[in-house]
N, C-alpha and C positions, 0 to 999 in steps of 0.2 A: 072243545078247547081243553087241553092239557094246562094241569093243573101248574100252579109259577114252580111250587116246591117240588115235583116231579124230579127223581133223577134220572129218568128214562126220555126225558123231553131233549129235544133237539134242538139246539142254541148254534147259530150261524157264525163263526169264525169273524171276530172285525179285524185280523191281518192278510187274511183270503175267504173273499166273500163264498166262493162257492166249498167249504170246507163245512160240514154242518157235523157238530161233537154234542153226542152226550151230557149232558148236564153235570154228571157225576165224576165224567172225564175231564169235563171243558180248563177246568185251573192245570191241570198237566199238560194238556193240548197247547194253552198259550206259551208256556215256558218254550216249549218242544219249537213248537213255530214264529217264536223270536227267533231262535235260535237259526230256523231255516231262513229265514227272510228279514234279515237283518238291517234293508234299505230299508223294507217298508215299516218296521218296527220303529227306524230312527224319526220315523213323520210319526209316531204317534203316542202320547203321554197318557201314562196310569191316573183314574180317577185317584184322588185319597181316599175315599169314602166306599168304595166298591175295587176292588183290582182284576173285577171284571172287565170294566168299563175303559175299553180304551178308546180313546176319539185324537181326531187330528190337534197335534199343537197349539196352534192358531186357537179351535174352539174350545180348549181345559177351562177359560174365565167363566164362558156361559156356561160348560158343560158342570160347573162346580155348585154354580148360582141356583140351578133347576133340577140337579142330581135328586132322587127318591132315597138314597141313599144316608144320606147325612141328618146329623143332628144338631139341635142348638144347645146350646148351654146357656143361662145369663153369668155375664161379669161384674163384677162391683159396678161398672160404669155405664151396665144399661146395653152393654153392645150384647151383638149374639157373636158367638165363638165358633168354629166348626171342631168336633169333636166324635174320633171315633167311640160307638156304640161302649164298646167294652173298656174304654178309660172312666165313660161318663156313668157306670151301671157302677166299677169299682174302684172309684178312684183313684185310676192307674193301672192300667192292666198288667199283671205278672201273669197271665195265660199262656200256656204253650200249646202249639199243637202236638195231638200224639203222634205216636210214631204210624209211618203210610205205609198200610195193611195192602198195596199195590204193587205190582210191577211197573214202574211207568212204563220200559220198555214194548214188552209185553202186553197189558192189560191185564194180564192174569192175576188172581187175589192171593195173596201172603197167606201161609198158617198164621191166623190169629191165636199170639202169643204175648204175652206182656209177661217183663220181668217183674217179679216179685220185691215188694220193697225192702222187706225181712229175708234175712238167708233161710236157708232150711237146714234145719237140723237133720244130722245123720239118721237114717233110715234104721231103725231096731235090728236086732239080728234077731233071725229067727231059729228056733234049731230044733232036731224032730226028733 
C-alpha cells in the first residue's frame, strides 16, 4: 500500500473516473478538467475543507458532516465551528502560496528561482 503522503501515488479523477493523476499533479489536473468538462463540473461542489474533494451537489451536507478533513473550533456559545486548518493554527491566515515551480501545460519543472527580497548591489569592478 502506497503511502497517503506519496506524490507518486495514483489518485483517480472524480470528474472522469477512468483519468488516474499523480498526486503531485492531481490540483492542476482538476483545474484543466473543469475546464474540459464543464457539464460534469456544473453537478459537482468543492469540499471547504479539502479542494480535492469534489462530490455531487446533492451530497456537500453529508459530505461536510463526515469529511477527515476539517476542524473544530469551540465558540463562546459551546457550538463547534468549521474552520480551515491554517486560520485556526494563526489566527487568520495571511499565507500565500509560492510561486509554481511547474509548467502546468507541460508538466515540465521551472528553473527554481525566487526573487530576492533585497536588491543587489552593483557587482565591484574588477581591474588587472
Amino acid at each position: 500500500m502506497q503511502n497517503v503522503l506519496d506524490p507518486e501515488r495514483l489518485i483517480q479523477c472524480p470528474l472522469v473516473k477512468h483519468h488516474m493523476i499523480r498526486a503531485r499533479r492531481f490540483p492542476y489536473h482538476l483545474v484543466k478538467c473543469k475546464e474540459s468538462n464543464p457539464e460534469i463540473a456544473k453537478k459537482l461542489a468543492t469540499c471547504p475543507f479539502n479542494a480535492r474533494h469534489l462530490v455531487p451537489r446533492a451530497d456537500l451536507s453529508d459530505h461536510i458532516m463526515k469529511c477527515k478533513d476539517k476542524a473544530f473550533m469551540e465558540q463562546d456559545g459551546g457550538e463547534e465551528t468549521p474552520v480551515l486548518l491554517g486560520e485556526q493554527l494563526n489566527g487568520g491566515s495571511s499565507w500565500q502560496a509560492p510561486p509554481c515551480d511547474e509548467d502546468w501545460e507541460t508538466g515540465e519543472e521551472l528553473p527554481h528561482v525566487l526573487p530576492s527580497p533585497w536588491p543587489c548591489p552593483p557587482a565591484p569592478l574588477v581591474t588587472v
